[in-house]
N, C-alpha and C positions, 0 to 999 in steps of 0.2 A: 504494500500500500504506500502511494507516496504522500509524504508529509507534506503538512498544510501550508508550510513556509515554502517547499517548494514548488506546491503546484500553485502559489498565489505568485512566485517572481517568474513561473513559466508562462503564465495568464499575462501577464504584465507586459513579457516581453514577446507573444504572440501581439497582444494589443496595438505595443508601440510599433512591430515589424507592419500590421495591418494598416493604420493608422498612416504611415508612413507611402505605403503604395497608396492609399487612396488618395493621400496628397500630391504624390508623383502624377498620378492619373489626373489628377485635377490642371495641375497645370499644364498637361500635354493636354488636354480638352480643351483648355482655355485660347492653348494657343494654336490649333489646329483650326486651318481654315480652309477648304476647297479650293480650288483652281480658278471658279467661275465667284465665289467669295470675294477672295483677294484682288480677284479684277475688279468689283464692285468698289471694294475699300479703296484702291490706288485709285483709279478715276474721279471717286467724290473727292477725295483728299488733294486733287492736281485741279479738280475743275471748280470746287465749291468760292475760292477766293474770287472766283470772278462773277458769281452770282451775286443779283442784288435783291434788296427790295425798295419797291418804289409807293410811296406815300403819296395822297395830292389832296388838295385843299381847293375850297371854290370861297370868294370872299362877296358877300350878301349883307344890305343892307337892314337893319332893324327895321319891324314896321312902326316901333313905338318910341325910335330915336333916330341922329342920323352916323349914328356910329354903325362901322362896318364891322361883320363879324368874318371870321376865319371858320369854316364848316370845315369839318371833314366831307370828304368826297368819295375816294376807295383806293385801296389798296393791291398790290400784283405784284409779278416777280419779273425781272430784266439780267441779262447779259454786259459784261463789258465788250464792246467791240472792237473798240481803241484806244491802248495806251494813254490817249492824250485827252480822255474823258468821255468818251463816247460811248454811250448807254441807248441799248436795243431793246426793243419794248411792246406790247400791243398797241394798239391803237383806241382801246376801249379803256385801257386801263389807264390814261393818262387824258381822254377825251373831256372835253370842256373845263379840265383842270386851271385856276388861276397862279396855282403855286404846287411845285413840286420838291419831292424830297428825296434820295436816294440814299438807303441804307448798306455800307457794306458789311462785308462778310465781320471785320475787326469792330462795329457793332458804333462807326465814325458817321455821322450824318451830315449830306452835303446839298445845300440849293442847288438845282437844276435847271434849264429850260429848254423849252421842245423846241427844237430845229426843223422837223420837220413830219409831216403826219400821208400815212397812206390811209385813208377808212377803207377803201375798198380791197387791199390784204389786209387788213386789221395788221399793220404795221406802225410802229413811229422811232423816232430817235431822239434821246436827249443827250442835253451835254451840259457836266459838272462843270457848275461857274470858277470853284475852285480845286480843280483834281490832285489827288497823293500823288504823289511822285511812284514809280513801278508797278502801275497797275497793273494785274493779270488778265490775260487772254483769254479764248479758248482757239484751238487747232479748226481749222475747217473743214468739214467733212464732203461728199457728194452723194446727193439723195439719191439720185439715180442707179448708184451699186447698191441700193435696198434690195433686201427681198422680204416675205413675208417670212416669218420664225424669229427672223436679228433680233439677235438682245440689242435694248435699250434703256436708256436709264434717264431718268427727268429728276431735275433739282428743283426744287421754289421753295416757295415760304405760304404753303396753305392756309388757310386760316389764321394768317399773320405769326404760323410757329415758322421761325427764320431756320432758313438752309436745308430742308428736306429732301431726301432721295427715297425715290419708290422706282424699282426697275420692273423689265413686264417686255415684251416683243413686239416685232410691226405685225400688226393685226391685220392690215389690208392697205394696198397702195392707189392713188389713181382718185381717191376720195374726192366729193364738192362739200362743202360749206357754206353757210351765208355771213357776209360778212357785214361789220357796222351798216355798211352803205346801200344795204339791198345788193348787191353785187355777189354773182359765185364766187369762190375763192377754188381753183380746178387743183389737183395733183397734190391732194393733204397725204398727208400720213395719220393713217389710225395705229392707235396704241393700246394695248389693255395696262399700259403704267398708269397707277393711280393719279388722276389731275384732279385735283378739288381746286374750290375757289381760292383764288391768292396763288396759285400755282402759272394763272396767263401770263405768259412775256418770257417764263424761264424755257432755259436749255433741254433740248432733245440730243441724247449722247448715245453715239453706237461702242460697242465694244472697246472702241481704239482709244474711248475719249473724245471724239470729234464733233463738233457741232452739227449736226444733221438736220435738226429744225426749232420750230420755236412752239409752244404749246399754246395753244390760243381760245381752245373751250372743249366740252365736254357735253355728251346726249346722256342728260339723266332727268327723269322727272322731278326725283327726290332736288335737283342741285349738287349732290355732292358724287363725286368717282361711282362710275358702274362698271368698269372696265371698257369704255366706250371713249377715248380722248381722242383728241385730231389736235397735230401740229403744221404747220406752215414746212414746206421742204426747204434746205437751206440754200439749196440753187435760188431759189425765188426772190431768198435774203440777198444773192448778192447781185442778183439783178435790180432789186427794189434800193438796198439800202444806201446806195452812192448819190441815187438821185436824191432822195430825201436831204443826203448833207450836203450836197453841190447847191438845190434846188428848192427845198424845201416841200416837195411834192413828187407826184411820179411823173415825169413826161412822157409823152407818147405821141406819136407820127396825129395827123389831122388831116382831112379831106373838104375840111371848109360846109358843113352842113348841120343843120339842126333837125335832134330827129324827133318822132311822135314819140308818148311817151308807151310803154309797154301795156300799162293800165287801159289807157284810152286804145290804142290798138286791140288789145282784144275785147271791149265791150261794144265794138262794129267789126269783129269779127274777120282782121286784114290779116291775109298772110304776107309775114316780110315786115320790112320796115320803112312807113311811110319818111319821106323828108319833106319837113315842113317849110323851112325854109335853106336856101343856099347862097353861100356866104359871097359876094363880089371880091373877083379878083383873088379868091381863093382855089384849088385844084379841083372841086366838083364844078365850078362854074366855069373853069377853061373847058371842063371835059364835057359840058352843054346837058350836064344832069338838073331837074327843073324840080322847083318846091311846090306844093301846095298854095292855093288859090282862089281868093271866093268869085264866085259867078254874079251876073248880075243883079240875080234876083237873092243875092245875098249869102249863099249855100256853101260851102266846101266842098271845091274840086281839088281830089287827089292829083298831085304832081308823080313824080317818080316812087316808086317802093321796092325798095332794096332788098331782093330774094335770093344773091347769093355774091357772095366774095372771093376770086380767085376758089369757086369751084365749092364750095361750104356753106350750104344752108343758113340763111340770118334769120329769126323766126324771133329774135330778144337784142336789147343794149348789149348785154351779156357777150350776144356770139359776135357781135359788131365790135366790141371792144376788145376781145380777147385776139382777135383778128390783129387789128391795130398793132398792139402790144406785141404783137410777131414780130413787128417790120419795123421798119426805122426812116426817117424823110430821105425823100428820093428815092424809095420806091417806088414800081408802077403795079397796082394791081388792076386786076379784070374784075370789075362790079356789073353786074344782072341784074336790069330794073326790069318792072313794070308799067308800063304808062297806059294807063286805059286797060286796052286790049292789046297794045303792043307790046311784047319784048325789046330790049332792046341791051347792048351792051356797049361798054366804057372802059378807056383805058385811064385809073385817077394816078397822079402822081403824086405820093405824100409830100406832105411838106410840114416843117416844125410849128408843135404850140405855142404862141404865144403867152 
């Protein structure tokens, strides 16, 4: 039989040898982290410093003084673009704002102002009146090597909790959207990565780290994440966002024409798109394309109505302008009107917005 002293320091040192592995085990738990893990970790840890959030205020007079008051307005999340202070953003989330704020990641708050606003990609630009010195970037990526499955990963600041990451895959490519402006937004990226509110403006990141798009709303009934988010592709970024800082808006090629508006179009039932009026001395009116007109007895006679563009169906503003946006001044396309009962066809030369 063994004695009571020694089965109590055998107990003891079973205990502490136990004891001892499960601590070992703990810290190798602790520190074990998958492949697809530690790519999650490295990426937020290199891309989060360049997230922001952005704040904006609207300032509103009293009705029972004439002191002006500072509202809040709402909140969203943005990118740094440039070094030299240039912050990329929705366009809703900074919309009608009179004063803006950008928070970064080191938790330093900076005045803003908008440079310049796309509504129709639900884009805009700001830029820190007084920027840090080293701001951080993010890498550019190409929407176009998407496929469906890619891990991706989205940073914001949801529900104004700063710097969040929820990763998730492209769900579907080729996406439309409506944006601020009534206008489609064509070739989104859908995501099943969590976007809740306060999430618009921030970064879409593929595996490498790269900017791939920008997150800009979400189909839920509730408001908050169903696994249904759509971002802007970052091709689009870099067509859209030069203009905005050069310009302050988007440019795009012009044909010298004003058109019906879509609403009244289809409640007389036109297919195409009537032009109302045509601009002198601009490329529809060299090209002998004719407006709408009233008759004598008072009535609206249809002029030209635009049923196809270099071969593409015009049936909305929509397919008229995305047209545009293809080409650049000094182009020539082939436009197919209808006049009455005639066909007829045209060669327009674009030429720059004013």
């Amino acid at each position: 039989m063994m004695k009571p002293g020694l089965s109590l320091a055998l107990g003891v040192l079973l205990f502490t040898i136990a004891s001892g592995l499960r601590a070992e085990e703990a810290v190798d738990y602790l520190s074990f982290a998958t492949e697809d893990e530690a790519n999650s970790t490295e990426i937020f840890r290199k891309a989060s410093p360049a997230v922001v959030y952005v704040t904006t205020t609207s300032l509103r007079q009293s009705r029972f003084s004439l002191n002006v008051m500072e509202i809040p307005r709402g909140s969203g999340s943005g990118f740094i673009w440039h070094e030299s202070g240039l912050v990329v953003t929705n366009y809703h989330v900074v919309a009608g704002a009179d004063r803006v704020q950008v928070t970064l990641q080191d938790s330093s708050n900076h005045a803003a102002e908008i440079i310049g606003q796309a509504p129709e990609k639900d884009l805009a630009v700001l830029r820190l009146l007084e920027p840090p010195e080293e701001l951080a970037t993010l890498p550019l990526g190409d929407s176009t090597e998407l496929s469906v499955g890619r891990k991706v990963l989205a940073i914001g600041n949801p529900f104004g909790l700063d710097t969040t990451l929820t990763t998730g895959v492209v769900s579907a490519l080729g996406r439309e959207i409506r944006a601020p402006s009534g206008r489609e937004i064509r070739g989104v990226i859908q995501t099943d990565a969590a976007i809740n509110p306060g999430n618009s403006g921030g970064p879409l990141l593929n595996s490498l780290g790269q900017l791939i798009g920008v997150n800009t709303q979400i189909y839920s009934p509730s408001g908050a994440s169903a696994g249904i988010g759509f971002a802007i592709p970052v091709n689009t970024l870099q067509e859209v966002v030069p203009q905005l800082i050069s310009y302050g808006r988007i440019l795009r090629p012009i044909m010298g024409v004003e058109l019906a508006s879509d609403r009244w179009r289809r409640r007389y039932g036109i297919k195409g798109l009537p032009i109302v009026r045509v601009y002198p001395g601009l490329p529809a009116h060299e090209a002998g394309l004719r407006g709408a007109w009233r008759s004598r007895s008072g009535g609206i006679k249809l002029g030209d109505v635009i049923v196809e563009i270099e071969g593409k169906k015009i049936n909305s503003h929509d397919d008229y302008l995305n047209i545009l946006e293809n080409h650049k001044p000094g182009d020539t396309l082939e436009v197919r009107t209808v006049f009455g009962k005639e066909e007829r066809t045209f060669s327009v030369t674009l030429t720059e917005s004013q």
